[in-house]
N, C-alpha and C positions, 0 to 999 in steps of 0.2 A: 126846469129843475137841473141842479147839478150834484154830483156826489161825488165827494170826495175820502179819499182811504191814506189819511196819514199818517198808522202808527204801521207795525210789519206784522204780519200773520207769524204766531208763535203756535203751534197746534204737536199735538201728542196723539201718534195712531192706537186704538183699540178696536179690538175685535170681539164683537156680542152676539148674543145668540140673531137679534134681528141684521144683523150685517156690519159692515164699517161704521165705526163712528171718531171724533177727529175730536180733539177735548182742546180746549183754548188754554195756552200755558200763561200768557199773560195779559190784558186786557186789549181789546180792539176796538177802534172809537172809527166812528162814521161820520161824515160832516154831509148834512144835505143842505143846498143853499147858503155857502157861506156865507159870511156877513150883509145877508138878505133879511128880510124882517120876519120871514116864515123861518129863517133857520132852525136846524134842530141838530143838536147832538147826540149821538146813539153811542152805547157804551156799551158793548159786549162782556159781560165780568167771566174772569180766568174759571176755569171750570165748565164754561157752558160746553152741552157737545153739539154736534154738528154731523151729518153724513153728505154735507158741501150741497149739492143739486141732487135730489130722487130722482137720478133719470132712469126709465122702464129699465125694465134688464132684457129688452126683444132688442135681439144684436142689431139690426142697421139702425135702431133710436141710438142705442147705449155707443154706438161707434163715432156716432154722430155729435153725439152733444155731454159724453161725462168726461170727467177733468178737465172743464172750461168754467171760468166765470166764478173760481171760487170764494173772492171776495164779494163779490154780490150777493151771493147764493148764504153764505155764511149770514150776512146780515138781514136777509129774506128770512132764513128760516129762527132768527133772534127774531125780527119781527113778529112773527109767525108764532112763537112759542107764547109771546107776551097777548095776543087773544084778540077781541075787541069784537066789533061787527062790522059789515060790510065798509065802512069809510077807514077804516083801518087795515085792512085786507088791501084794497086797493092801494091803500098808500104802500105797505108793503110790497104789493107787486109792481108798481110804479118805481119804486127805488130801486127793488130787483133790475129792473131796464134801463133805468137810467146808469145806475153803477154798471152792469154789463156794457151799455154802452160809453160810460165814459174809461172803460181799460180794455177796450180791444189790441187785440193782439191778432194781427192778421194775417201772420206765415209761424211757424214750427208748427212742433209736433202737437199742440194742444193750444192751437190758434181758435180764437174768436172772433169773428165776423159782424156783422151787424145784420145779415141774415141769419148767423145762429143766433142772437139777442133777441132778435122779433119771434122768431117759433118759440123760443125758450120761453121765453114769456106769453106768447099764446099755449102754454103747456101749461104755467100754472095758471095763467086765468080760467081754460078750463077745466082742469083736474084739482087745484089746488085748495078747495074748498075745505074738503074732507081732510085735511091735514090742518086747518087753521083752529 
């Protein structure tokens, strides 16, 4: 699998009673498997919201792993919001990691690893049920 993020994150911050949430100003399309025969197109529409990665708020997880992997995380939780059952889930989390792994960013201040990709996504394979 490959994923690819060709349009640019347009997003608008609000503040809700449940926490941060990040509104898409203008549409954001995902390409998994380019001109593969499994390809799909994903189309995030302007207005969805987002709070990027639900990482815990226990300071050594939250120090560790938020504001990393926001294009991923963005199209995980559009995933996520559209439902399904478990082959869809997985697909979901699957793109999750593969998009985390295909934009690492492996030095500043909000570097991504491919050991933060693998835990990150063993977070929501196991927690991320209850939110699907």
């Amino acid at each position: 699998m490959r994923v690819e993020f060709p349009t640019t994150l347009d997003v608008r911050f609000h503040h809700h009673p449940q926490g941060v949430r990040w509104e898409l100003l203008s549409p954001f399309v995902v390409v998994v498997n380019a001109r593969a025969e499994d390809q799909r197109i994903i189309r995030c529409p302007p207005g969805f919201k987002t709070d990027f990665a639900s990482v815990p708020r226990l300071p050594p997880v939250y120090l560790a792993y938020a504001n990393k992997a926001h294009l991923a995380a963005l199209v995980h939780d559009f995933l996520y919001q559209e439902g399904g059952g478990e082959p869809e889930r997985e697909y979901a989390d699957s793109v999750f990691l593969q998009g985390m792994l295909d934009t690492l960013v492996p030095e500043g201040d909000n570097s991504l690893t491919e050991e933060d990709a693998y835990a990150m996504h063993r977070g929501v394979r196991a927690f991320g049920a209850t939110h699907f």
